[in-house]
Backbone as CSV, one residue per row, in Angstrom:
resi,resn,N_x,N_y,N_z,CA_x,CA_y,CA_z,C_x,C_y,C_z
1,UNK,3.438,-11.906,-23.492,3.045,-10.552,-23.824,3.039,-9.704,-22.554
2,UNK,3.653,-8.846,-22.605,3.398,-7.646,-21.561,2.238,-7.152,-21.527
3,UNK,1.715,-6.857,-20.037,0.795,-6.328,-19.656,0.825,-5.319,-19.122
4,UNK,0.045,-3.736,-20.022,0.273,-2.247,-20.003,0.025,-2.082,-18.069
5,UNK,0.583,-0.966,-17.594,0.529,-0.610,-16.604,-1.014,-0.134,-16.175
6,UNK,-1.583,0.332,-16.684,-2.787,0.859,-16.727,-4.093,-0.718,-16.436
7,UNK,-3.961,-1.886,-16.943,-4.334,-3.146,-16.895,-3.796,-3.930,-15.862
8,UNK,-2.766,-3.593,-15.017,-2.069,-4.604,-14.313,-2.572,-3.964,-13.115
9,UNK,-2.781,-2.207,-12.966,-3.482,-1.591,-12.175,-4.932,-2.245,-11.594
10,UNK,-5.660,-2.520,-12.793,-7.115,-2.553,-12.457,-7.277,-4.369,-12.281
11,UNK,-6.123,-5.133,-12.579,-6.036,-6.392,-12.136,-5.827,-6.399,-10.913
12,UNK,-4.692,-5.933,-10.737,-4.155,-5.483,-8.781,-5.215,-5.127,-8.075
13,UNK,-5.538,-3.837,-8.024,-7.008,-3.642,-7.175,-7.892,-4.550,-7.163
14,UNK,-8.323,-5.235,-8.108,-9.478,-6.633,-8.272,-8.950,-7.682,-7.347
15,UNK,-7.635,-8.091,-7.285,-7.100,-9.411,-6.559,-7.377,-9.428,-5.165
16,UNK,-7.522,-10.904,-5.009,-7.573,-11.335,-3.424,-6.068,-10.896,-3.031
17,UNK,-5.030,-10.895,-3.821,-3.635,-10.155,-3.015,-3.891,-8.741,-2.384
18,UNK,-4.622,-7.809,-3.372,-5.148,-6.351,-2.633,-5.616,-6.379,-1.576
19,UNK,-6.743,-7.238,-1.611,-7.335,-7.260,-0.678,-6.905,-7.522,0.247
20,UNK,-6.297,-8.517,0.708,-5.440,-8.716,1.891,-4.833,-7.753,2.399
21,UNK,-3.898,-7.525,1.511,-2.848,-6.180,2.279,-3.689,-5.026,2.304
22,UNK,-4.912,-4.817,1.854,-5.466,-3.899,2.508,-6.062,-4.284,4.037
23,UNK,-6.311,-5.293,4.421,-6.497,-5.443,5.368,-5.212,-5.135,6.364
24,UNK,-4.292,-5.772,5.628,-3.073,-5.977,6.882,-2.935,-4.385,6.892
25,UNK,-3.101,-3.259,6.511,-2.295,-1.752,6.327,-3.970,-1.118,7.314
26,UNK,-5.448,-1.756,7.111,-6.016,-1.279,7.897,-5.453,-1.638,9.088
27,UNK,-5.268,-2.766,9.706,-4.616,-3.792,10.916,-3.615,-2.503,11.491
28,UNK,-2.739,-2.208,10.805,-1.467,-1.357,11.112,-2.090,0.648,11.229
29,UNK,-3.190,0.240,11.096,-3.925,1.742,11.107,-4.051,1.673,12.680
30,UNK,-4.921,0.911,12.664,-5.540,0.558,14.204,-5.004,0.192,15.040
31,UNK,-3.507,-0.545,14.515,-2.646,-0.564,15.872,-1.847,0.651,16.348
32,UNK,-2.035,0.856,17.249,-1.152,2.265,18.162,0.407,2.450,18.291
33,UNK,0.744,1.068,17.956,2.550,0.615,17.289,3.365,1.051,16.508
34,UNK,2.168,1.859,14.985,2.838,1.944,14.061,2.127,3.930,13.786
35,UNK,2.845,4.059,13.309,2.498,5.681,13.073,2.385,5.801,11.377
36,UNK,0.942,6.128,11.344,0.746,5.507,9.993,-0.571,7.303,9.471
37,UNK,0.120,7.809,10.458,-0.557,9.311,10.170,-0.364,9.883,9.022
38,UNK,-1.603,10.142,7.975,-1.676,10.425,6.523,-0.364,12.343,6.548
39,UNK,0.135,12.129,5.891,0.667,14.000,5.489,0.564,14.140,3.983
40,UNK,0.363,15.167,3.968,0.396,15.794,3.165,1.461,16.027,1.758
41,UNK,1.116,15.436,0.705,2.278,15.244,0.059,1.762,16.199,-1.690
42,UNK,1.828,16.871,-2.560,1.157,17.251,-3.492,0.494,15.760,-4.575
43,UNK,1.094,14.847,-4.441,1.201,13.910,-5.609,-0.393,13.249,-5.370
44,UNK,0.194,13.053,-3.839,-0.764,12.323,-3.101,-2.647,12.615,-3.324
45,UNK,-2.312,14.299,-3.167,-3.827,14.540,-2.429,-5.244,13.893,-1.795
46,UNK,-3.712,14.146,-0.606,-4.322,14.224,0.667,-4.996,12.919,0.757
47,UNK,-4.298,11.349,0.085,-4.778,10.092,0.338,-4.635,9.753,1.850
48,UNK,-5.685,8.344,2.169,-5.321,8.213,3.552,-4.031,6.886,3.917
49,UNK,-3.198,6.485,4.540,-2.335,5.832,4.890,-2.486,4.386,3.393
50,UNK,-3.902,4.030,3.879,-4.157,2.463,3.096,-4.121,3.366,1.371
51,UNK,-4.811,3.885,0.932,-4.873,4.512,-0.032,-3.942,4.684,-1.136
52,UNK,-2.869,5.228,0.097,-1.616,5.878,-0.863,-0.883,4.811,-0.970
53,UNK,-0.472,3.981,0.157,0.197,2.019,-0.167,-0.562,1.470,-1.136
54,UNK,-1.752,1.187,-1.151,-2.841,0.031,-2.039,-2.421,0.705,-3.646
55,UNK,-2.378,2.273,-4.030,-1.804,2.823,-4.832,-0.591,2.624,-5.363
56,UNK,0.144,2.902,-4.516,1.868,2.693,-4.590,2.014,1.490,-5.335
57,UNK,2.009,0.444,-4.276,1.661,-1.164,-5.198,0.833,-1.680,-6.188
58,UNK,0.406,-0.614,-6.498,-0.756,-0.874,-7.892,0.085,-0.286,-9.096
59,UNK,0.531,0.540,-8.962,1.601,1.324,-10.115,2.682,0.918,-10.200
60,UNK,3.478,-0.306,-9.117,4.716,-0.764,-9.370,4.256,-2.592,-9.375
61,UNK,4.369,-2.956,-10.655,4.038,-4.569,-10.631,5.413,-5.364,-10.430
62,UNK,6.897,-5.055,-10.208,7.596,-5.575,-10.261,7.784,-5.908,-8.522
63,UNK,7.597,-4.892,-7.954,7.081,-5.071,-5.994,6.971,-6.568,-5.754
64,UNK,7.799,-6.742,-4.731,7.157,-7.783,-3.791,6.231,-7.302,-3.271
65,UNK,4.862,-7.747,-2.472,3.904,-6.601,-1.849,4.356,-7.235,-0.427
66,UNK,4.626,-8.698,-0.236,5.494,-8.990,1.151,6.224,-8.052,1.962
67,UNK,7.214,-7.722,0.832,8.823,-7.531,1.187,8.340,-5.359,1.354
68,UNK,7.212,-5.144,0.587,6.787,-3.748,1.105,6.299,-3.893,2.253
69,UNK,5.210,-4.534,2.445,4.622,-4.663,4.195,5.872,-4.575,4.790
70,UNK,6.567,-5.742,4.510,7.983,-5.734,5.705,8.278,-4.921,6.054
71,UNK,8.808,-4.047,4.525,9.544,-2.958,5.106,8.934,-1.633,5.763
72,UNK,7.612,-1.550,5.265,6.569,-0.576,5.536,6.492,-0.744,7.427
73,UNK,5.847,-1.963,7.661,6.172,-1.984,9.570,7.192,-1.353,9.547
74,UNK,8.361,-1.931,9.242,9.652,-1.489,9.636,9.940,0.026,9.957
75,UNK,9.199,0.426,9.171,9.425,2.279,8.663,8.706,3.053,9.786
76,UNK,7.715,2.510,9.732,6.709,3.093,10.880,6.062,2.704,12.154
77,UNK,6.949,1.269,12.751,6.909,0.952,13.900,7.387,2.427,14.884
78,UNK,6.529,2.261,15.852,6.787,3.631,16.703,8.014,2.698,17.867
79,UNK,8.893,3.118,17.857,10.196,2.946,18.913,10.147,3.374,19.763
């Protein structure tokens, strides 16, 4: 049986998987490496860096949440 988006949401936020990668996206706040400065987006309002990711991956259950971190460093490692 499929599980509605709205339920897979409030499972996601509950999991020890959230939790983690909220840690690892605070981790990447606090490191000075990655540029993880909140902007301004309308959809958003005005979430902060962890917020709008922990979100993002809560509304898409098909996500690797790995293969987002990955690519997420990737995006915003400062060069």
């Amino acid at each position: 049986m499929a599980v509605s988006t709205s339920e897979y949401k409030r499972t996601f936020l509950a999991s020890e998987d959230a939790v983690q990668i909220r840690e690892e996206l605070l981790r990447m706040t606090a490191d000075p490496m990655y540029n993880t400065q909140p902007f301004y987006t309308p959809l958003d309002n005005n979430l902060s860096f962890v917020e709008k990711h922990i979100r993002y991956l809560s509304e898409h259950p098909k996500l690797s949440s790995l293969e987002y971190l990955s690519n997420l460093r990737l995006m915003t490692k400062k060069r």
